[in-house]
BALOBA-1460 file (C-alpha; in Angstrom, 3 decimals):
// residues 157
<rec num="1" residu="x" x="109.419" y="105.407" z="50.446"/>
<rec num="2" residu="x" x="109.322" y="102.487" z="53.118"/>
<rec num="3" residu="x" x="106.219" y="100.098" z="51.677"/>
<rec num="4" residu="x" x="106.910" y="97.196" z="54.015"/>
<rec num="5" residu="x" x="104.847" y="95.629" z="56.823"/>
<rec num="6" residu="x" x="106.204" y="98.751" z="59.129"/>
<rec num="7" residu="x" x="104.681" y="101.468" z="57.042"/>
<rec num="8" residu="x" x="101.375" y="99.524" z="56.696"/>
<rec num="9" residu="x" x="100.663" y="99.608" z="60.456"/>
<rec num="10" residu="x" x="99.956" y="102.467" z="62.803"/>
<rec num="11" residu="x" x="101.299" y="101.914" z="66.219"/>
<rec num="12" residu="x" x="99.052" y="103.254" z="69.242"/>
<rec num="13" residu="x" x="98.996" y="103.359" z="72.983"/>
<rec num="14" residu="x" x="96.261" y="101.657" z="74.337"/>
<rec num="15" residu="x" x="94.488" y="102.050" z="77.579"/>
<rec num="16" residu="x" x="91.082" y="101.428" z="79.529"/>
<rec num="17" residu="x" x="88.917" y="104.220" z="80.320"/>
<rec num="18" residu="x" x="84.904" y="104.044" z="80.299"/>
<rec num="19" residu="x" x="85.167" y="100.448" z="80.161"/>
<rec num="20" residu="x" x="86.504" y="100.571" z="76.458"/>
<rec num="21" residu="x" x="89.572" y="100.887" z="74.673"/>
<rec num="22" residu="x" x="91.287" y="103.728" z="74.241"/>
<rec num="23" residu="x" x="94.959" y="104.539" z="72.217"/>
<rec num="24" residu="x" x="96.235" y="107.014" z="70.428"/>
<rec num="25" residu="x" x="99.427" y="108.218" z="69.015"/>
<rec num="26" residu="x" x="102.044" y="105.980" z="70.038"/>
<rec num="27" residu="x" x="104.845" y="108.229" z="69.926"/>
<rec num="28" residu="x" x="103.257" y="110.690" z="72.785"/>
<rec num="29" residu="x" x="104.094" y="108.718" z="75.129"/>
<rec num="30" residu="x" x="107.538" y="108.605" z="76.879"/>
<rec num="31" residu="x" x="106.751" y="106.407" z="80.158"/>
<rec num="32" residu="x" x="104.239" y="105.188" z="82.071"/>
<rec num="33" residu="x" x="104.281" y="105.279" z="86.168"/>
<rec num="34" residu="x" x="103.531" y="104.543" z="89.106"/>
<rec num="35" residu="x" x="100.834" y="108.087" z="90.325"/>
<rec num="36" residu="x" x="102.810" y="109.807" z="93.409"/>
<rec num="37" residu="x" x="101.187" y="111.559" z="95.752"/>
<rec num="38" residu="x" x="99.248" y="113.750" z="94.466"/>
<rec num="39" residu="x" x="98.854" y="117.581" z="95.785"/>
<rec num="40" residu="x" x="94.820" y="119.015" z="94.812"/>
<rec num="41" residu="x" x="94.783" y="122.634" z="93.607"/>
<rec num="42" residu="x" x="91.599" y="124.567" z="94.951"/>
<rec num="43" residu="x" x="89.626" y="125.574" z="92.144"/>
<rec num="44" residu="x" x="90.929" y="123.098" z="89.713"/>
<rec num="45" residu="x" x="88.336" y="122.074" z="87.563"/>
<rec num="46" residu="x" x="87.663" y="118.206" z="88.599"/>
<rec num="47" residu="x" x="89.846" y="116.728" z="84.948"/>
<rec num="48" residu="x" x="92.709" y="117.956" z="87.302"/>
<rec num="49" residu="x" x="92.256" y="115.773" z="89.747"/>
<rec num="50" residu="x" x="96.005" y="117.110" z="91.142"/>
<rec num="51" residu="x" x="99.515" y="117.856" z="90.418"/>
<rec num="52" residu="x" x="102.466" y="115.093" z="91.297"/>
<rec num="53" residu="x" x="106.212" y="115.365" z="91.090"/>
<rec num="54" residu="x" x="107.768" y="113.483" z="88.482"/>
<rec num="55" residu="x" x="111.802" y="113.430" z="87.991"/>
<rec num="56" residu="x" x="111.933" y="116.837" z="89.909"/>
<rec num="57" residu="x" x="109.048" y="118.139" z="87.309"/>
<rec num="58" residu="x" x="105.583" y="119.303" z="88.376"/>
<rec num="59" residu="x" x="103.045" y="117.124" z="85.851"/>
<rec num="60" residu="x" x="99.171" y="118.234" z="85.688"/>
<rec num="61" residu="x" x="97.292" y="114.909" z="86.019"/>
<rec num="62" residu="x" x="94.112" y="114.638" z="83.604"/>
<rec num="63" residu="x" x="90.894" y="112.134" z="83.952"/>
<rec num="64" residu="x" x="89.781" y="111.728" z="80.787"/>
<rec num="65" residu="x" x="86.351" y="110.764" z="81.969"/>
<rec num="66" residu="x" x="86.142" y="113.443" z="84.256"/>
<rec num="67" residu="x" x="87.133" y="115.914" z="81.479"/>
<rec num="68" residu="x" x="84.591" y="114.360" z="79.247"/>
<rec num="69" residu="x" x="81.731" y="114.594" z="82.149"/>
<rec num="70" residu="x" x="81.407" y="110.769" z="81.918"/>
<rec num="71" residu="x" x="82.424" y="109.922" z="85.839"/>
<rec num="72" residu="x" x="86.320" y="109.662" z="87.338"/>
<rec num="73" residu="x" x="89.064" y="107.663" z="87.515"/>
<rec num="74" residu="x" x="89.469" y="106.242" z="90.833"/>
<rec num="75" residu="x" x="92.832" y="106.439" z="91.921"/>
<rec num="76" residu="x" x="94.478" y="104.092" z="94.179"/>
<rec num="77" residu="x" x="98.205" y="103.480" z="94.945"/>
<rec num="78" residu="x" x="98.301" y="100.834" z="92.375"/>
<rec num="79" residu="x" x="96.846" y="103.599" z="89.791"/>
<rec num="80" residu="x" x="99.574" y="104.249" z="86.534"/>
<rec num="81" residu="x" x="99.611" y="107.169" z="84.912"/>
<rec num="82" residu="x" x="101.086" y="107.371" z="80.874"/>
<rec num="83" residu="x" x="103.485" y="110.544" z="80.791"/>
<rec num="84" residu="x" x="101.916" y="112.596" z="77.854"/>
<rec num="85" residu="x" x="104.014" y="114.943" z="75.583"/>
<rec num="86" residu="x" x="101.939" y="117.093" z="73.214"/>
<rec num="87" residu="x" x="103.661" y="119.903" z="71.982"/>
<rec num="88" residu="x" x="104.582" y="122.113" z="74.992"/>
<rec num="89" residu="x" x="102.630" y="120.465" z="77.177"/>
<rec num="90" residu="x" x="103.384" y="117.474" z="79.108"/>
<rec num="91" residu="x" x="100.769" y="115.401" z="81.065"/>
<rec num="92" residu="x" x="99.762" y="112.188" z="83.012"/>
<rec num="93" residu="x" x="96.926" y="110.663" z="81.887"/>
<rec num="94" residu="x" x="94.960" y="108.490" z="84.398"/>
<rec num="95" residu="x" x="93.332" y="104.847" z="83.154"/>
<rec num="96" residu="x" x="90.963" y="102.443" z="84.369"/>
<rec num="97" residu="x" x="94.276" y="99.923" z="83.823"/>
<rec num="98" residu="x" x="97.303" y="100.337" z="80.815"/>
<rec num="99" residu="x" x="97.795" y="97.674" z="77.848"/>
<rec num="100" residu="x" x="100.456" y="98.972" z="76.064"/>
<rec num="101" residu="x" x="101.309" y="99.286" z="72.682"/>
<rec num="102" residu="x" x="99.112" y="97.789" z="70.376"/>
<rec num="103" residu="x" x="99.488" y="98.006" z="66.123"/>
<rec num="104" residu="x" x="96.838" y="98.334" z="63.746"/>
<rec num="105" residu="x" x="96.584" y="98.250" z="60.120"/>
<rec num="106" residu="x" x="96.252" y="101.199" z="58.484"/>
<rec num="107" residu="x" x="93.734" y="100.255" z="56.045"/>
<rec num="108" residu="x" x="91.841" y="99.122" z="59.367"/>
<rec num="109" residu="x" x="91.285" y="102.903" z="60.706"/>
<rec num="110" residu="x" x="87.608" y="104.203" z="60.012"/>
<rec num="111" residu="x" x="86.304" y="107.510" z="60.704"/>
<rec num="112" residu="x" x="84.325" y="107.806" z="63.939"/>
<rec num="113" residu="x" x="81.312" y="108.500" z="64.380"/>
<rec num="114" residu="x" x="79.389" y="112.113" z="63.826"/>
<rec num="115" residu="x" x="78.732" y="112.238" z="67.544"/>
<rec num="116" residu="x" x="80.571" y="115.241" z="68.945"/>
<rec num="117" residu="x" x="79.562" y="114.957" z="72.904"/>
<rec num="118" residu="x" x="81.525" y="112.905" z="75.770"/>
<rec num="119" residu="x" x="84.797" y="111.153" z="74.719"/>
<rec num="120" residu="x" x="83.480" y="110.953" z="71.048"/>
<rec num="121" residu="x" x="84.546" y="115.023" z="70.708"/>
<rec num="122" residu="x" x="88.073" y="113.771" z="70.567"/>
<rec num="123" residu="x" x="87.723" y="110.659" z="69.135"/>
<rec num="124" residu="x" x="90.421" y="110.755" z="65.357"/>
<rec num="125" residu="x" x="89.223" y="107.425" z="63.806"/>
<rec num="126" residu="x" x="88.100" y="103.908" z="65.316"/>
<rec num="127" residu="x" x="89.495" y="100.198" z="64.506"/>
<rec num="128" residu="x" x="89.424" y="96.652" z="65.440"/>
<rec num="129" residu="x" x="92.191" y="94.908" z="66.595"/>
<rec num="130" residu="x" x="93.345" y="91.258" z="67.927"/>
<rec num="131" residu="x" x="91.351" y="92.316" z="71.054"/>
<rec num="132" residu="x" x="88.278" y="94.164" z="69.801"/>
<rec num="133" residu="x" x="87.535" y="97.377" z="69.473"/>
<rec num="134" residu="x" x="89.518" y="100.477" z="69.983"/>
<rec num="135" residu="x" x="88.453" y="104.581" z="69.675"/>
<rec num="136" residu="x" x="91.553" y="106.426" z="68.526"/>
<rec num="137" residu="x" x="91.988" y="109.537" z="70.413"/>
<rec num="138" residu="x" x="93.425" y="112.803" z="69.304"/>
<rec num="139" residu="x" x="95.482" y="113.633" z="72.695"/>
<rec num="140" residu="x" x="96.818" y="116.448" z="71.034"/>
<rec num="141" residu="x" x="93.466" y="118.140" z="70.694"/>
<rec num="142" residu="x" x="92.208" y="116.340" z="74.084"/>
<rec num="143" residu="x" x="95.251" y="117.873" z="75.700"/>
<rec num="144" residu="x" x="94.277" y="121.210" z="74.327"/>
<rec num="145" residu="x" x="90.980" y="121.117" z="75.179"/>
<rec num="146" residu="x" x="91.546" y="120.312" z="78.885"/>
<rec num="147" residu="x" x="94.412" y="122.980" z="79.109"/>
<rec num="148" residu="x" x="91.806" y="126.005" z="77.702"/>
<rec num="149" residu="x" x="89.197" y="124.222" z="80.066"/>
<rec num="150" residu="x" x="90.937" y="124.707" z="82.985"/>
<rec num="151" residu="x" x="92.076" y="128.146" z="82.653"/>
<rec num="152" residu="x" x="89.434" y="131.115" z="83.406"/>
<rec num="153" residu="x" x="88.636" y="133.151" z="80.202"/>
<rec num="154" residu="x" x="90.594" y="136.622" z="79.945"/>
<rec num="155" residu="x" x="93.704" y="134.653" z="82.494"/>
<rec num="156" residu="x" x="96.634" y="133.951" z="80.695"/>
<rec num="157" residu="x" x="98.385" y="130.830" z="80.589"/>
């Protein structure tokens, strides 16, 4: 069992949405780009805000906020987008702006709050760091959420 400094920390990636600080698991995450163009899909709920074209893949692209009813994104050709892998699905998440990887002491992460509306239904635990505060996400669930969201009850996916 590995009890040095490694094991102690939790290693997130951490982004700005809502004017906070967002992360979550780290090891979701296999790149972060540049958005492409993006092609809208009529009827998409507004979380979709489109699809784009990734290394000859076709990648949904979520807002968070928009997803959580709490305003949009905007996007602009300087926008970057975090390629997302959560089980079978694979996304790009939108932010305000990226920071990167970011560790945090285990010990550090406290359960969030009871609130379940907004971002806080998929919030896993929250935590200080060298910058302030951070909300820990659980994309997985988020993810999950957004993909039953979008598709019409009886449809299958």
């Amino acid at each position: 069992m590995d009890v040095g400094p490694r094991a102690q920390e939790a290693w997130f990636f951490c982004l700005r949405l809502l004017g906070g600080r967002y992360a979550f698991e780290a090891a979701l995450v296999t790149e972060v780009v540049r958005l492409g163009p993006l092609t809208r899909l009529p009827a998409a709920p507004a979380f979709l805000t489109g699809v784009f074209t990734h290394r000859g893949e076709v990648l949904p692209v979520l807002d968070i906020a928009q997803l959580c009813g709490q305003g949009s994104i905007p996007l602009r050709p300087s926008t970057r987008a975090a390629i997302v892998h959560c089980g079978p699905w694979k996304v790009a998440v939108v932010s305000e702006a990226v920071e990167g990887l970011i560790t945090v002491p285990r010990r550090a992460l406290e359960t969030p709050p009871a609130e379940s509306t907004g971002v806080a239904e998929f919030l896993s635990g929250v935590a200080q760091d060298r910058l302030g505060a951070v909300a820990i996400l659980d994309m997985p669930r988020l993810v999950e959420a957004a993909r039953a969201r979008a598709i019409p009850a009886g449809a299958s996916a």
